[in-house]
Backbone as XML, in Angstrom:
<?xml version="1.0"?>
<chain id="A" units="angstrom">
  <residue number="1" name="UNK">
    <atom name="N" x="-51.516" y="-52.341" z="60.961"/>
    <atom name="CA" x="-52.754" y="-51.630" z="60.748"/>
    <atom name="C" x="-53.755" y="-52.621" z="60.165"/>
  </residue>
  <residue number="2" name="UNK">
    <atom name="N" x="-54.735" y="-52.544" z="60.572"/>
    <atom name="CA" x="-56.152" y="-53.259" z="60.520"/>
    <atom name="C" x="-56.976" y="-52.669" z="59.484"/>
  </residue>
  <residue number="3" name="UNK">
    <atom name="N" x="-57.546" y="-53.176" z="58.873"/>
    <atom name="CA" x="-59.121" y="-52.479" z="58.006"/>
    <atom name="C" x="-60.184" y="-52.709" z="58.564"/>
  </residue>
  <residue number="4" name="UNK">
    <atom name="N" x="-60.864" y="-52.208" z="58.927"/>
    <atom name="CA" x="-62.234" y="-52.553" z="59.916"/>
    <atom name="C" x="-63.709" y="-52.124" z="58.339"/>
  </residue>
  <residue number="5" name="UNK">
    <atom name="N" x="-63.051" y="-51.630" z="57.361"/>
    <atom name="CA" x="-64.635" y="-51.953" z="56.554"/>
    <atom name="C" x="-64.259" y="-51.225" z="55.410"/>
  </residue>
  <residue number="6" name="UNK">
    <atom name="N" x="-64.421" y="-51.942" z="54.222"/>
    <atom name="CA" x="-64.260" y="-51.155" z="52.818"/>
    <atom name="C" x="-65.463" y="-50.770" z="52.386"/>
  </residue>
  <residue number="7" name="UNK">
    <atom name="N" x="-65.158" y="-49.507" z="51.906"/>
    <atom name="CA" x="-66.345" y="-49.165" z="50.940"/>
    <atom name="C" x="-66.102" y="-48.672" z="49.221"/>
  </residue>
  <residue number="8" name="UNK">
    <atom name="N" x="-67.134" y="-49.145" z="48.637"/>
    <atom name="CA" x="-67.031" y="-49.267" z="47.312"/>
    <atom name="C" x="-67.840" y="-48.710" z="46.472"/>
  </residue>
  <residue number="9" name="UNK">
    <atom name="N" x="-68.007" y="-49.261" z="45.126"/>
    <atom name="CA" x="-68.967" y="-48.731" z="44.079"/>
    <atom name="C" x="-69.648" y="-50.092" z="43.762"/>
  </residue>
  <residue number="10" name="UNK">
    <atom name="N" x="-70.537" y="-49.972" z="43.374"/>
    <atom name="CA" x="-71.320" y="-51.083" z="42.170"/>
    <atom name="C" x="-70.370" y="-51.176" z="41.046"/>
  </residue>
  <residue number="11" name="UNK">
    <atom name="N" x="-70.137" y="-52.481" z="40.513"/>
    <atom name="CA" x="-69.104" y="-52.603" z="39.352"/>
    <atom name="C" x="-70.108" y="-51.818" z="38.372"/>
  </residue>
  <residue number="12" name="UNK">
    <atom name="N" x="-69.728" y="-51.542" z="37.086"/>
    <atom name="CA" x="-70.136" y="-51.151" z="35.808"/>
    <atom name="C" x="-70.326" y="-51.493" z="35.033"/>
  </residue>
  <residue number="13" name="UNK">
    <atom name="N" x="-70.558" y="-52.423" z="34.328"/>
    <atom name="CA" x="-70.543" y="-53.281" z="33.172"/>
    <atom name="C" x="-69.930" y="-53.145" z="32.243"/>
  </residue>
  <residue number="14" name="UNK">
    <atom name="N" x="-69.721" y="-51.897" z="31.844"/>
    <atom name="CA" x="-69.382" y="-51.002" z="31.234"/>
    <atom name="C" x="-67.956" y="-50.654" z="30.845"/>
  </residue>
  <residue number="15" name="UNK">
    <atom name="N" x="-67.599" y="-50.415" z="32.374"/>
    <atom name="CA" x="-66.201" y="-50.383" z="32.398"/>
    <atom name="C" x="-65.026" y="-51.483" z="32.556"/>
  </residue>
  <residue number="16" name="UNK">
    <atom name="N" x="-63.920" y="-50.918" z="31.782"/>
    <atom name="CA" x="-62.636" y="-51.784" z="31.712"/>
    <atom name="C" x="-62.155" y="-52.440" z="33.262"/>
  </residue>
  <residue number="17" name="UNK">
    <atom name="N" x="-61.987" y="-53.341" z="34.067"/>
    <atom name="CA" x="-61.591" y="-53.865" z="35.163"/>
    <atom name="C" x="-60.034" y="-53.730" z="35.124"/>
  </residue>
  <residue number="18" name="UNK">
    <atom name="N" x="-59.268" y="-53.121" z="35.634"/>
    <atom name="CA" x="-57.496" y="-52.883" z="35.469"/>
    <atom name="C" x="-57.193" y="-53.740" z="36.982"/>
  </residue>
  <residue number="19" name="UNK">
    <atom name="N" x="-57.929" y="-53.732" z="37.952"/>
    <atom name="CA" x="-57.474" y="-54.181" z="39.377"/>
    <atom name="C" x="-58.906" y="-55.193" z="39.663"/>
  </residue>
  <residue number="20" name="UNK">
    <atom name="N" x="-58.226" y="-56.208" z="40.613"/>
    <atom name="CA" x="-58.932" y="-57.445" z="41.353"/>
    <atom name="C" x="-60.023" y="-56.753" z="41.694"/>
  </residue>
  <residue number="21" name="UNK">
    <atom name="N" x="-60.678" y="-57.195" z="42.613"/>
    <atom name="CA" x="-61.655" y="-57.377" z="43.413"/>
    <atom name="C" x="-61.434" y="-56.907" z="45.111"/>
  </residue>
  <residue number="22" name="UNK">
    <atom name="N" x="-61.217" y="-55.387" z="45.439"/>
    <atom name="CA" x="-61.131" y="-55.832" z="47.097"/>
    <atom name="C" x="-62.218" y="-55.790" z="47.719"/>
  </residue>
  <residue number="23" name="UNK">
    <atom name="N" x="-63.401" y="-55.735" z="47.231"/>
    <atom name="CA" x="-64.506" y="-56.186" z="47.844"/>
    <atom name="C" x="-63.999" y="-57.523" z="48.197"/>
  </residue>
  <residue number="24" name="UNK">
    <atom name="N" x="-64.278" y="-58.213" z="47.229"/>
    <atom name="CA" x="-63.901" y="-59.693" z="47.338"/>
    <atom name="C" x="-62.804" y="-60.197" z="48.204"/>
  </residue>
  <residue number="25" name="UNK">
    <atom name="N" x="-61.656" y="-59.191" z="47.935"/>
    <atom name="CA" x="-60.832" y="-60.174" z="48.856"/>
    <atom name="C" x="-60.945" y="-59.603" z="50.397"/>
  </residue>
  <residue number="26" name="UNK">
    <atom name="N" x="-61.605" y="-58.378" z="50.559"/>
    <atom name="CA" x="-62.164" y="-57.970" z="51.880"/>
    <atom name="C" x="-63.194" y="-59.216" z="52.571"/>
  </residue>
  <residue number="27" name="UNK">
    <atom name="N" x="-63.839" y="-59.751" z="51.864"/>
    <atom name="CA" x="-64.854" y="-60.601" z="52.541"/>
    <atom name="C" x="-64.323" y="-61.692" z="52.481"/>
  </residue>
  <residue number="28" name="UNK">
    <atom name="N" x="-63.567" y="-62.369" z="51.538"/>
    <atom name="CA" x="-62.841" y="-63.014" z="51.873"/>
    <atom name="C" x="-62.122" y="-63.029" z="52.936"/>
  </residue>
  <residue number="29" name="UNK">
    <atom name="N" x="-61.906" y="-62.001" z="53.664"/>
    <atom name="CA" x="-60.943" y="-61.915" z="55.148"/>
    <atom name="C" x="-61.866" y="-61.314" z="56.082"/>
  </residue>
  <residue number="30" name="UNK">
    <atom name="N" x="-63.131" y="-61.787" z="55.965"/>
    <atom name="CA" x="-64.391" y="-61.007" z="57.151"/>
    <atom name="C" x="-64.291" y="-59.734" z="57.386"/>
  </residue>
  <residue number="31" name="UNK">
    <atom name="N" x="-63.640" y="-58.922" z="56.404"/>
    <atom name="CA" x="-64.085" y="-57.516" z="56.632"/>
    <atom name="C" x="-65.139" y="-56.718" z="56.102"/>
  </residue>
  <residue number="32" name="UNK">
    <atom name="N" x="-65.884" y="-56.081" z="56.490"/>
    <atom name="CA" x="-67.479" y="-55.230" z="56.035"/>
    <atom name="C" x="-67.093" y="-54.712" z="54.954"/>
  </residue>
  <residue number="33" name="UNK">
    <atom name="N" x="-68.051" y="-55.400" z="54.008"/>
    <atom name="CA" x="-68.026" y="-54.511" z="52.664"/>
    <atom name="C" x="-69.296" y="-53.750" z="52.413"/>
  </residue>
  <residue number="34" name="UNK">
    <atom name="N" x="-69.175" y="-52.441" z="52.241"/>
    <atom name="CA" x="-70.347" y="-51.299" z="51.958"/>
    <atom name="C" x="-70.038" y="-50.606" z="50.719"/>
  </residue>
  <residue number="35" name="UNK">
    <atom name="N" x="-71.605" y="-50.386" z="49.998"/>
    <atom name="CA" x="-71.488" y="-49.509" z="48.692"/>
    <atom name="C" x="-72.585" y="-48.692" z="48.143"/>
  </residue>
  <residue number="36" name="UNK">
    <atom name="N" x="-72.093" y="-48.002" z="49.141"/>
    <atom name="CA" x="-73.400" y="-46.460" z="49.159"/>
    <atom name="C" x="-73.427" y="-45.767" z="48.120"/>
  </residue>
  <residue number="37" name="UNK">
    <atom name="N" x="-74.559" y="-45.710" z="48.012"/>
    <atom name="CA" x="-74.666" y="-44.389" z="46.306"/>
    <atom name="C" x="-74.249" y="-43.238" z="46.801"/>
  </residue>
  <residue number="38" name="UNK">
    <atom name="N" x="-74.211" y="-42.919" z="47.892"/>
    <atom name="CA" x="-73.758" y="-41.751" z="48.560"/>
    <atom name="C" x="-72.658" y="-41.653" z="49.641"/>
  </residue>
  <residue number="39" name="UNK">
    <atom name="N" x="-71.329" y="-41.936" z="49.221"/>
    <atom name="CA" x="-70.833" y="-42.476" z="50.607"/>
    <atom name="C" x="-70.516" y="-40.574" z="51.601"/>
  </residue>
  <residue number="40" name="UNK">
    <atom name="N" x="-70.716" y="-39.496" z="51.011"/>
    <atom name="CA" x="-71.162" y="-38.479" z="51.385"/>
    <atom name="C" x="-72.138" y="-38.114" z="52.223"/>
  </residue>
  <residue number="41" name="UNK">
    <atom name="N" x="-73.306" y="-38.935" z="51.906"/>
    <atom name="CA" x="-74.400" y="-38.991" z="52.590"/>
    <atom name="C" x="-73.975" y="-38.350" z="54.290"/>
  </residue>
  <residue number="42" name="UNK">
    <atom name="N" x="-74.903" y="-37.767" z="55.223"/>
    <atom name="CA" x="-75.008" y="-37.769" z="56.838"/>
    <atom name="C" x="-74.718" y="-38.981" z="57.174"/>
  </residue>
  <residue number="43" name="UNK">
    <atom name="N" x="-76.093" y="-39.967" z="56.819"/>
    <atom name="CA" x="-75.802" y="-40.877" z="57.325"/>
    <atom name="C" x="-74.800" y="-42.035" z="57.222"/>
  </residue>
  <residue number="44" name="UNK">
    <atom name="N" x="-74.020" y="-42.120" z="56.385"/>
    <atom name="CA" x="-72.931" y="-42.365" z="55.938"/>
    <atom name="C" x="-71.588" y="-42.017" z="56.697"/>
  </residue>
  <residue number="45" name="UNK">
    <atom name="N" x="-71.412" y="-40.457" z="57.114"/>
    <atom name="CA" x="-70.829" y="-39.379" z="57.752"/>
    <atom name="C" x="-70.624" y="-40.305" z="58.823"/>
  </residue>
  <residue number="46" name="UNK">
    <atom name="N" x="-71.754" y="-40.278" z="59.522"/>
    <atom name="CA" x="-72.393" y="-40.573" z="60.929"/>
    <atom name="C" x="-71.831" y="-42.156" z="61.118"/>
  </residue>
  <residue number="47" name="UNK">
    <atom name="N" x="-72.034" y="-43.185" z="60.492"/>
    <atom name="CA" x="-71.368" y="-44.763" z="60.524"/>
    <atom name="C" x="-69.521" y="-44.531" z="60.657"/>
  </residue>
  <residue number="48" name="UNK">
    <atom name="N" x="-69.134" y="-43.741" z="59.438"/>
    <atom name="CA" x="-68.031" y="-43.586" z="59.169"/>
    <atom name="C" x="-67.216" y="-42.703" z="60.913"/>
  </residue>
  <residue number="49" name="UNK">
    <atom name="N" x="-68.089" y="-41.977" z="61.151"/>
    <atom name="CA" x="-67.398" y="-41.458" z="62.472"/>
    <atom name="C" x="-67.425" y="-42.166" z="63.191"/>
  </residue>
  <residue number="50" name="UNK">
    <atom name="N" x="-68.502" y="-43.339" z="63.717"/>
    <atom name="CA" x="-68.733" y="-44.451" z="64.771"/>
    <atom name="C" x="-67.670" y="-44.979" z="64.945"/>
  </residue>
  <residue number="51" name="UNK">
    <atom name="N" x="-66.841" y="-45.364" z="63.400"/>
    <atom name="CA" x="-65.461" y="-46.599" z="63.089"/>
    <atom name="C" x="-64.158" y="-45.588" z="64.153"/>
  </residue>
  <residue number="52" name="UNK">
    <atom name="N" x="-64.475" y="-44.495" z="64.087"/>
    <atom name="CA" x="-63.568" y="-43.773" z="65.318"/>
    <atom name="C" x="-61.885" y="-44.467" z="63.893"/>
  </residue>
  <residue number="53" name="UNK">
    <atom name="N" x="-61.897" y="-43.803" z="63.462"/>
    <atom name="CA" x="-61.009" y="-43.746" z="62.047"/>
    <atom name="C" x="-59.809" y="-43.052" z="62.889"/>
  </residue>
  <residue number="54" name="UNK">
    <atom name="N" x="-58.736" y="-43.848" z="62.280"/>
    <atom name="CA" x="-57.014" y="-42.793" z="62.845"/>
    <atom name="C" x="-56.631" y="-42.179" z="61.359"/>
  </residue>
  <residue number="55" name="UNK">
    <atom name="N" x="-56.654" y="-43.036" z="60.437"/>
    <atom name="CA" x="-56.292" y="-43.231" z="58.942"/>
    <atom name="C" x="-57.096" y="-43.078" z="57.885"/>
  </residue>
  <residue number="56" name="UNK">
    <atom name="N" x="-57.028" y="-42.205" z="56.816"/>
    <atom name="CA" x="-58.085" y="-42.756" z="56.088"/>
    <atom name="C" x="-57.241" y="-42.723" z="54.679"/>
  </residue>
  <residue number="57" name="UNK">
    <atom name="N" x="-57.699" y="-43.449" z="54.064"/>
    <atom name="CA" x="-56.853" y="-43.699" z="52.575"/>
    <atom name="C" x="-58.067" y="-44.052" z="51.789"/>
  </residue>
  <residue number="58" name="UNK">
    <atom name="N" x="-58.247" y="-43.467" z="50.234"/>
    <atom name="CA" x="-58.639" y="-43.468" z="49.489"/>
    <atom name="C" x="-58.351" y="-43.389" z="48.070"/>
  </residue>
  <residue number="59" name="UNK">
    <atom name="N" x="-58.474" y="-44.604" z="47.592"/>
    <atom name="CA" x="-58.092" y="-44.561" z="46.375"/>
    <atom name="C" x="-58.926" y="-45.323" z="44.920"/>
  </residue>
  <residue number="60" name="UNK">
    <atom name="N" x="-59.043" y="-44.951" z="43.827"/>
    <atom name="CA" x="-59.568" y="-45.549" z="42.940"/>
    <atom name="C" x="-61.200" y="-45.195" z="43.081"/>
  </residue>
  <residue number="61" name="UNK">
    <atom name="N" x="-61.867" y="-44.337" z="44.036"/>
    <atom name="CA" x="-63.051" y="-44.436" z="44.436"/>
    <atom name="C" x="-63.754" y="-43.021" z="43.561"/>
  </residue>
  <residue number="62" name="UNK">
    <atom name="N" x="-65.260" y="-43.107" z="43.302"/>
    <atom name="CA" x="-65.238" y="-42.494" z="41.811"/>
    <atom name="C" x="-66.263" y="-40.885" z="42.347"/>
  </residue>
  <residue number="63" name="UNK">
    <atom name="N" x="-66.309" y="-40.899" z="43.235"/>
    <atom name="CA" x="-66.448" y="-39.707" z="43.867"/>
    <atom name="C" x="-65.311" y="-39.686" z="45.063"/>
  </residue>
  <residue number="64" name="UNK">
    <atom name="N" x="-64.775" y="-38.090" z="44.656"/>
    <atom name="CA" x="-64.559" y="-37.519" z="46.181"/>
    <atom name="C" x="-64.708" y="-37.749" z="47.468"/>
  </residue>
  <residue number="65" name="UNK">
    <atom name="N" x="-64.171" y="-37.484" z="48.663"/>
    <atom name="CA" x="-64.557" y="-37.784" z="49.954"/>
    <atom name="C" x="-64.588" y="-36.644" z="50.509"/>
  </residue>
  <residue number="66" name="UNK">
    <atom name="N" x="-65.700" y="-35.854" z="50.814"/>
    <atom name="CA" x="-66.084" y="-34.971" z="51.291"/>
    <atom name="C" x="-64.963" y="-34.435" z="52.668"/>
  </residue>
  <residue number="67" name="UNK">
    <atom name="N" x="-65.242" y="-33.267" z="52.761"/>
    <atom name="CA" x="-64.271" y="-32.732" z="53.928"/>
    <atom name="C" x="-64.919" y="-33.440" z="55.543"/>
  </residue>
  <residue number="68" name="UNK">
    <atom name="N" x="-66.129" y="-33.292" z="55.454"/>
    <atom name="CA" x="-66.657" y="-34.100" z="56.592"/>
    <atom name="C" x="-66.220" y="-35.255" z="56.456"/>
  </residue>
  <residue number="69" name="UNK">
    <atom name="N" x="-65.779" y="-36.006" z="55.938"/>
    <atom name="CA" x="-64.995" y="-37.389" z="56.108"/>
    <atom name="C" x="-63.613" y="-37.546" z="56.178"/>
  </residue>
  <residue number="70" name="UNK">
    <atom name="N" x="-62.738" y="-36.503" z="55.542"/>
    <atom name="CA" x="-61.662" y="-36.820" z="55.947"/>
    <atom name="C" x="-61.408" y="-35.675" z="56.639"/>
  </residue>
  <residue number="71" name="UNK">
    <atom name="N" x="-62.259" y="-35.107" z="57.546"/>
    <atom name="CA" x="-61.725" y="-34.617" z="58.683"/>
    <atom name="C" x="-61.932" y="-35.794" z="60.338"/>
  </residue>
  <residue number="72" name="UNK">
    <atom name="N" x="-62.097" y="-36.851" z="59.659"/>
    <atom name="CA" x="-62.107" y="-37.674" z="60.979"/>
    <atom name="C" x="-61.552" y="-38.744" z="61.087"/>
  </residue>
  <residue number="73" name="UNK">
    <atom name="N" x="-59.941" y="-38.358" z="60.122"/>
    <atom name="CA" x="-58.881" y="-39.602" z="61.056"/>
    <atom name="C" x="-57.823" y="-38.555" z="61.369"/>
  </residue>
  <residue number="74" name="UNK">
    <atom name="N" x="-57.609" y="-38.452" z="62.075"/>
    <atom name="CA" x="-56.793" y="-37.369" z="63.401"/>
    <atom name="C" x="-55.608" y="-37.514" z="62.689"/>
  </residue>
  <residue number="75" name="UNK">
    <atom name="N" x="-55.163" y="-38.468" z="62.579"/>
    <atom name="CA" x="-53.161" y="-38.948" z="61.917"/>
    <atom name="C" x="-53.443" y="-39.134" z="60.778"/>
  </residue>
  <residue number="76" name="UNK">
    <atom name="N" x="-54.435" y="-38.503" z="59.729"/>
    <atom name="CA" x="-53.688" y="-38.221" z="58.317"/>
    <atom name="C" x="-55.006" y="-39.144" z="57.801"/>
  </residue>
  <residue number="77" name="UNK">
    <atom name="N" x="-54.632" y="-38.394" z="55.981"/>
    <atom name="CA" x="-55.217" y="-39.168" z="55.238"/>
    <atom name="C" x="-54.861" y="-39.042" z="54.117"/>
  </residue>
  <residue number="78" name="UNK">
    <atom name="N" x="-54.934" y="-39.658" z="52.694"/>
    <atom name="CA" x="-54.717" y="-39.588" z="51.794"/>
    <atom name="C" x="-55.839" y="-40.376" z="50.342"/>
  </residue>
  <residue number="79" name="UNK">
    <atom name="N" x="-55.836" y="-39.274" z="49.668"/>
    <atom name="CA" x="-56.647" y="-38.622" z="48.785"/>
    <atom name="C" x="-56.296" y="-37.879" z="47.550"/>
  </residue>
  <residue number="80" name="UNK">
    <atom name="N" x="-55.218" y="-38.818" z="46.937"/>
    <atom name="CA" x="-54.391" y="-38.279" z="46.137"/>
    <atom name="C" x="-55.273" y="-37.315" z="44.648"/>
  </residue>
  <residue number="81" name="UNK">
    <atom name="N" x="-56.679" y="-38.211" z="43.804"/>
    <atom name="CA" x="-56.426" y="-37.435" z="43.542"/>
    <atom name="C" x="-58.592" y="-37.921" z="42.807"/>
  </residue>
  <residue number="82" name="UNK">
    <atom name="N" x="-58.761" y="-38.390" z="42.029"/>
    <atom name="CA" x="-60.279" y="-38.380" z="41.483"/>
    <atom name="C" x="-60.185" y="-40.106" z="40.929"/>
  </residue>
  <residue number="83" name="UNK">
    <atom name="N" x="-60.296" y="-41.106" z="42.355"/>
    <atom name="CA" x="-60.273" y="-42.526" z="42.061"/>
    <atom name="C" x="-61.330" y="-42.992" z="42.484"/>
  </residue>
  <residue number="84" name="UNK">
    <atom name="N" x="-61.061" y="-44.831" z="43.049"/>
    <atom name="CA" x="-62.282" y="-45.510" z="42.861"/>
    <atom name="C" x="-62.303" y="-46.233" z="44.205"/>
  </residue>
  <residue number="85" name="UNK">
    <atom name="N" x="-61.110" y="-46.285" z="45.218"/>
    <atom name="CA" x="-60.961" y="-47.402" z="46.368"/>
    <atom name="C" x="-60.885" y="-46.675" z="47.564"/>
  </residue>
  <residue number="86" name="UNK">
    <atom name="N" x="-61.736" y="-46.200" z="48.503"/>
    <atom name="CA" x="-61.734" y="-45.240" z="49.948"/>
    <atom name="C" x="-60.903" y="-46.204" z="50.614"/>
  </residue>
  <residue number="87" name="UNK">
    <atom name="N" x="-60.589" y="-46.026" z="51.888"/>
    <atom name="CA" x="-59.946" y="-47.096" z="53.156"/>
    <atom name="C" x="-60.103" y="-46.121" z="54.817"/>
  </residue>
  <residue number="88" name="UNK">
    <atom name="N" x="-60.615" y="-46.586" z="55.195"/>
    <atom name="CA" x="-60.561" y="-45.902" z="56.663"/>
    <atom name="C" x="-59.729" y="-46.956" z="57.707"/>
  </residue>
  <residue number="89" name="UNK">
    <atom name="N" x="-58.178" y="-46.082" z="58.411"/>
    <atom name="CA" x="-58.125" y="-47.099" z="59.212"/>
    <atom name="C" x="-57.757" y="-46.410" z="60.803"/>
  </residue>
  <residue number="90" name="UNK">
    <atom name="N" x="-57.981" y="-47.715" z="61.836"/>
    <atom name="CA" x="-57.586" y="-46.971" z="63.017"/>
    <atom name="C" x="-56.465" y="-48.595" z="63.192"/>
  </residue>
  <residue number="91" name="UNK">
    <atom name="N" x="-56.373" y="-48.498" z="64.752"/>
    <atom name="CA" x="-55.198" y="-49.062" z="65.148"/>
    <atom name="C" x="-55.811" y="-50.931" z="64.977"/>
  </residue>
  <residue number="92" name="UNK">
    <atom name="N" x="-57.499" y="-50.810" z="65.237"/>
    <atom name="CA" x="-57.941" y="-52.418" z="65.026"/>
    <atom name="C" x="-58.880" y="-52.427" z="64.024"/>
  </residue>
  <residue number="93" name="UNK">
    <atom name="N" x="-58.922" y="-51.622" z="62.597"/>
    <atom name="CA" x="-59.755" y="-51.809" z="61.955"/>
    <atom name="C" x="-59.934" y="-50.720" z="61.404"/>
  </residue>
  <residue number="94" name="UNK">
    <atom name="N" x="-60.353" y="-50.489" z="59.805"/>
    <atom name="CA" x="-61.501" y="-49.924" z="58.789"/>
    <atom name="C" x="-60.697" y="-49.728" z="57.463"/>
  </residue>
  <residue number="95" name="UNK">
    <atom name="N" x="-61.056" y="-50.079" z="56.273"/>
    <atom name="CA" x="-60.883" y="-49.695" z="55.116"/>
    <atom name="C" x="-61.437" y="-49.295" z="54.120"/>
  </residue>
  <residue number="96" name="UNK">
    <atom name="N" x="-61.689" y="-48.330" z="53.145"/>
    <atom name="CA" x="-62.933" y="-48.496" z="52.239"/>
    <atom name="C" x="-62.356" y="-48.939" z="50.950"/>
  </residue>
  <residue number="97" name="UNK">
    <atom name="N" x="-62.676" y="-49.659" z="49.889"/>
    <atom name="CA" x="-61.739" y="-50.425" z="48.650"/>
    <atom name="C" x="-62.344" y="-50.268" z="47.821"/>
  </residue>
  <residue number="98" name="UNK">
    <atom name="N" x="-61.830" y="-50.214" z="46.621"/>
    <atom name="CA" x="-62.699" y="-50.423" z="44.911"/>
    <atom name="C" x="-63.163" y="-51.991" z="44.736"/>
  </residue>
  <residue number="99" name="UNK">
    <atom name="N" x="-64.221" y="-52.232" z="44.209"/>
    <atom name="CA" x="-65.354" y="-52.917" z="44.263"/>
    <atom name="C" x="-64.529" y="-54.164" z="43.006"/>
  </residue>
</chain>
């Protein structure tokens, strides 16, 4: 399985860092890093459906993922529970990651 694009948060200044960087190590491996104030947003929705998603995994990411988003990887997703790292994947690509 492939990651075709993480999406993230703006770090915090604020907050304690417990995990790396997968922004970083996403671009480090040429994969799209995005960090929408809204990853809810339509238009957001609308990119995220383009990636034609099989998978979606989310974790560590600090809002929710709306039902319009994880109703569009066909074979599952997971969304355990109120984190910071999304991941969308299909068979050649997409992930969304904590920042």
């Amino acid at each position: 399985m492939k990651s075709a694009a993480i999406f993230t948060h703006p770090d915090n200044p604020g907050e304690n860092h417990f995990f790396g960087s997968v922004a970083r190590i996403a671009a480090e491996q040429g994969i799209p890093v995005w960090a929408p104030e809204d990853v809810n947003h339509p238009l957001w929705i609308e990119r995220i459906r383009d990636m034609k998603p099989d998978v979606l995994f989310s974790f560590y990411y600090r809002n929710m993922l709306g039902d319009d988003i994880l109703s569009l990887a066909p074979k599952g997703r997971l969304q355990p529970a109120r984190f910071s790292a999304a991941a969308i994947s299909r068979p050649r690509a997409v992930e969304l990651g904590a920042g």
